[in-house]
N, C-alpha and C positions, 0 to 999 in steps of 0.2 A: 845354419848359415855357413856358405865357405871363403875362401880368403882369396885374394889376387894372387898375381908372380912375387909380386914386395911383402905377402904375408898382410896386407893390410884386409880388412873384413868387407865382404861385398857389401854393394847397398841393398836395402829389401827392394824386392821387384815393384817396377811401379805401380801393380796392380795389388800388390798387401797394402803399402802406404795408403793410398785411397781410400781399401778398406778400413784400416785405421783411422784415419782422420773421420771418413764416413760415420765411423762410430759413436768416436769422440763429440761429433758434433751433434750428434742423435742423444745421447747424454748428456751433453751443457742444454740442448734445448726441452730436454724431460725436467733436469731442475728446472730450466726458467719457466717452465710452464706450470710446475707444482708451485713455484713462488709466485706467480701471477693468480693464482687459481685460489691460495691463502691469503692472497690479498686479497679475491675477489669476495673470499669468506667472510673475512674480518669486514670489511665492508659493507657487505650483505647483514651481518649479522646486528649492525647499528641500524642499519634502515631498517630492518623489520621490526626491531625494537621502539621503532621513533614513534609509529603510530599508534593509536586508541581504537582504534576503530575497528571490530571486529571483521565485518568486510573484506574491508581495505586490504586490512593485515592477511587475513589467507591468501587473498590474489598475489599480494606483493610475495609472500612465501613463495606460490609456484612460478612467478615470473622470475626470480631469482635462482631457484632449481634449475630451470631452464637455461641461465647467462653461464655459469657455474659448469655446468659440464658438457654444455655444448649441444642442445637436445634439439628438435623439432618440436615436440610436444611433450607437455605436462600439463598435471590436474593433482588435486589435492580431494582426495576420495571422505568426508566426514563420516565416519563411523554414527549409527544412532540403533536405536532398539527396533528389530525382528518381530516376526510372528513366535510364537513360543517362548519366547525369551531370546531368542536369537540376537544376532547385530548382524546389519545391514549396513550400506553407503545410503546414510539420511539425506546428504549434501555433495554437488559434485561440481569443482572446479576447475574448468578445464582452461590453458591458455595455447596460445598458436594454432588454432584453429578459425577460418575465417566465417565470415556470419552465412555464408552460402554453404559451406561446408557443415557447418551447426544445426541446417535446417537441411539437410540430407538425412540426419543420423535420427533414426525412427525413434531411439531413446535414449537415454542417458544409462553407463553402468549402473547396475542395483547387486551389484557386490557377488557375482558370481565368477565360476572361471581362476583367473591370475589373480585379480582383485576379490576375488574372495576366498583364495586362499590366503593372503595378504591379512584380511580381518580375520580370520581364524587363529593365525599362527603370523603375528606380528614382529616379521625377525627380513632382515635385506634380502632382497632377491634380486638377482643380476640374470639378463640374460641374454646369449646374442641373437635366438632366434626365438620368441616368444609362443609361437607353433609348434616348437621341438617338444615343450612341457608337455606333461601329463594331464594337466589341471586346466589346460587350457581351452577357452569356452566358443573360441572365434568373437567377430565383433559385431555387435548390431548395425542393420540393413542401414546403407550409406557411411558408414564409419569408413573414415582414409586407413589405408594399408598401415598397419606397423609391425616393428618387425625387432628392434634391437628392445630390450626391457630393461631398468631398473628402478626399483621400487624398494623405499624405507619407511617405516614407521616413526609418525609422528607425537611423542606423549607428552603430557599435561600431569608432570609429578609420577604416578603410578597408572594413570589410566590412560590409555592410546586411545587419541582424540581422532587421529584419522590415521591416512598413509598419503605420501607421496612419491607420485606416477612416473615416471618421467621414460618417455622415448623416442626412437631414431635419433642416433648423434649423427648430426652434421658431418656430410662429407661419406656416409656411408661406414665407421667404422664401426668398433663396439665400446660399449661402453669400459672403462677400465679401473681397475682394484682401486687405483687413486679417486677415480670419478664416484666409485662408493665412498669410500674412505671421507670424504669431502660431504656429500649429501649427510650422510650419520649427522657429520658435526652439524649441517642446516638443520635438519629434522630437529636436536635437540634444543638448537636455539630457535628453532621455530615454536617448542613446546613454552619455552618461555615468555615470548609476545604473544602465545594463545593465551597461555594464563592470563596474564596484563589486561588485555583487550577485553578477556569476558569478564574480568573482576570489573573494570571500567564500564563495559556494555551495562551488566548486573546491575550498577548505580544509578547507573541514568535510567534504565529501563524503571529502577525502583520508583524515583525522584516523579519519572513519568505517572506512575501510576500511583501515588500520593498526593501529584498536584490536581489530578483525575477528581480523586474524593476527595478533596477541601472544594475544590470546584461546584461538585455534585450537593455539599452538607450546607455551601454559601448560598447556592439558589434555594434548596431549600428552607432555609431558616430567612430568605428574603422575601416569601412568600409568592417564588414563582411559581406559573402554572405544574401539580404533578403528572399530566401528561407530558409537554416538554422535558420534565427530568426526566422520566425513564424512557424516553427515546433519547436522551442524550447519553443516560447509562449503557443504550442497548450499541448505538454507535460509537462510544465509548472503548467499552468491551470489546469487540473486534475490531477494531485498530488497534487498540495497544495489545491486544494477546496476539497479532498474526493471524487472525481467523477470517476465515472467506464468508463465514453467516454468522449472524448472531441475532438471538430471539428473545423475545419477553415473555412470559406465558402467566397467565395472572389468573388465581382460582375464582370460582362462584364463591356465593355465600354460605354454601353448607361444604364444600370442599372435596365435592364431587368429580367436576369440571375444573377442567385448566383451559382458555380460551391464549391464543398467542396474538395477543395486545400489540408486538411492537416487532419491525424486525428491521434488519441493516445488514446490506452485501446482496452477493450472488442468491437469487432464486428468492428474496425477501417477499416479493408479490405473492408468490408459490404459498408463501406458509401463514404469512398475517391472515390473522381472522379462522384459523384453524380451530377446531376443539378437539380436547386430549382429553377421555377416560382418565381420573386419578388411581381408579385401580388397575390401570392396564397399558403402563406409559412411566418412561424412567421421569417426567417431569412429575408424574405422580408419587412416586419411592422418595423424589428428592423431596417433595414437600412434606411428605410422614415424615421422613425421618431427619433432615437435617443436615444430611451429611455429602458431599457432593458425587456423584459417578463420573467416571471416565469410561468411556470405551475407543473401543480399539478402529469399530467400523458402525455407524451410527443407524447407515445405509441396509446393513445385516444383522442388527442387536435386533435380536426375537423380544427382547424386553420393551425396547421402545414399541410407543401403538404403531397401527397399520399404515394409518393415516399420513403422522409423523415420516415414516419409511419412505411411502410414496413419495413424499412432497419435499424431502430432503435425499432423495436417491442420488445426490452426487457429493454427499460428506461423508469422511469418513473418519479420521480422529477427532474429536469430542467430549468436550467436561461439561456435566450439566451440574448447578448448583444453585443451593437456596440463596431470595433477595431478601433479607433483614436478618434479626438478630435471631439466635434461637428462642420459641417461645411468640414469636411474632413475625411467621417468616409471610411476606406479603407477593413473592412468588419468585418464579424458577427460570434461572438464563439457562441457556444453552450454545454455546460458542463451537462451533465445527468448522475443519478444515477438508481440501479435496481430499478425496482418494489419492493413495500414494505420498501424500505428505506428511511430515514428520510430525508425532504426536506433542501435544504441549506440556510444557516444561513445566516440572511440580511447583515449581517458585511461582508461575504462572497460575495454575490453579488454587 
């Protein structure tokens, strides 16, 4: 800096000041924006808490994700069980996408790519050009452009329940160490209104399926017809387990045959009135032995009969299991979901 003729100190040029002030005010507006952003947390972080409702509460998660650091798009990727033992996205929640947009996109992710490096190795990922990775899978046919990335994992105590997606920040920029920094804290208060919701869900679902059988044990002991009950059982059973078919299958008198008595859902015309081989048909294994099977694709179980395969070709997760007590078993449900849908939950079984 130099001085005048009096010795006094020049001014800075008016072009340092500007940049000065410029500065300054790019810094009062990073704090204000960090302290709107923790308030939008704390905020955030009661409303998702407030809810029960499983549902509800994930969507509210990523529509929040979204207010929080400024996004275009998010989704909430649910982690479930793989072919071999693997994990996969069971469930996928997408928001800021409109309904014409949604029915362009030939499929939903199924955890490859970004998002499946994500479920592999569940740690933040930031990033400004999402094509630049390695791991990068492109996006299925009609899926909108995206481009800026980040993504955090969601956990439930020790086990990562999903990830959340979140991209293109508004306005074109990138996403920023704050804008993680911020998401971490959702993800983990997200992990805590998952717990909540599914202990809650867990209850009712219980409650559901105990008032199910008092229901079921009242008609019988009031001497209504027992065809009505076990089509009420069979209707039953798939509504409350989530299952897109569900069958009755009821043996002969020497326990040879299994004919299927009763059915309810998708393709039920298809399969009533079928007959099952007990030696050559998982509804036959279930009634020896007592004990229930699951499989994985019901549609390609070489165990189930031929028959069965044909006439159920669009199920694919599936628990068959005996109707009565052991000792007395008076025959065999079988509840199956499509293809590509998530297998049922052993609480369920």
């Amino acid at each position: 800096m130099g001085a005048d003729a009096d010795g006094r100190p020049e001014l800075l040029p008016q072009l340092r000041l500007d940049e000065l002030l410029a500065e300054l005010q790019s810094r009062l507006q990073a704090v204000l924006s960090a302290r709107d952003q923790m308030r939008g947390l704390l905020e955030a972080v009661i409303a998702i808490s407030s809810g029960l409702d499983l549902e509800s509460t994930l969507r509210r998660i990523v529509e929040t994700g979204v207010r929080l650091v400024d996004a275009t798009y998010g989704a909430l990727g649910v982690i479930g069980d793989g072919d071999e033992g693997g994990k996969r996205l069971a469930e996928f929640i997408p928001v800021g996408l409109s309904e014409q947009q949604i029915e362009r996109i030939d499929h939903w992710p199924e955890g490859r790519g970004l998002l499946g490096l994500l479920v592999q190795d569940p740690r933040p990922l930031r990033l400004a050009d999402m094509a630049t990775h390695p791991a990068s899978a492109g996006f299925p046919d009609g899926h909108p452009p995206m481009r800026g990335f980040l993504g955090v994992p969601v956990r439930v105590r020790d086990e990562v329940f999903g990830n959340l997606y979140l991209t293109n920040k508004r306005g074109g920029g990138e996403f920023t160490e704050d804008d993680e920094v911020v998401l971490i804290a959702l993800g983990a208060a997200a992990g805590v209104a998952v717990e909540n919701a599914r202990l809650y869900d867990a209850a009712r679902h219980s409650q559901r399926w105990i008032a199910a059988s008092a229901e079921v044990t009242t008609a019988l002991l009031s001497g209504a017809d027992p065809g009505e009950v076990l089509a009420s059982i069979t209707t039953k059973a798939r509504e409350l387990s989530g299952a897109d078919l569900a069958v009755l299958a009821l043996p002969d008198e020497e326990g040879r045959r299994l004919t299927i008595a009763y059915a309810d859902g998708e393709g039920a015309e298809a399969v009533r009135g079928l007959v099952l081989p007990a030696g050559q048909s998982l509804s036959g294994q279930v009634l020896a032995s007592g004990e229930p099977i699951a499989s994985a694709d019901f549609a390609a179980d070489e165990r189930a009969a031929a028959t069965a395969r044909a006439a159920m070709s669009h199920v694919g997760p599936a628990v068959i299991f005996p109707l009565g007590a052991p000792g007395n078993r008076r025959g065999v449900l079988t509840i199956g979901r499509r293809h590509g849908a998530a297998p049922f939950p052993q609480a369920d079984a």
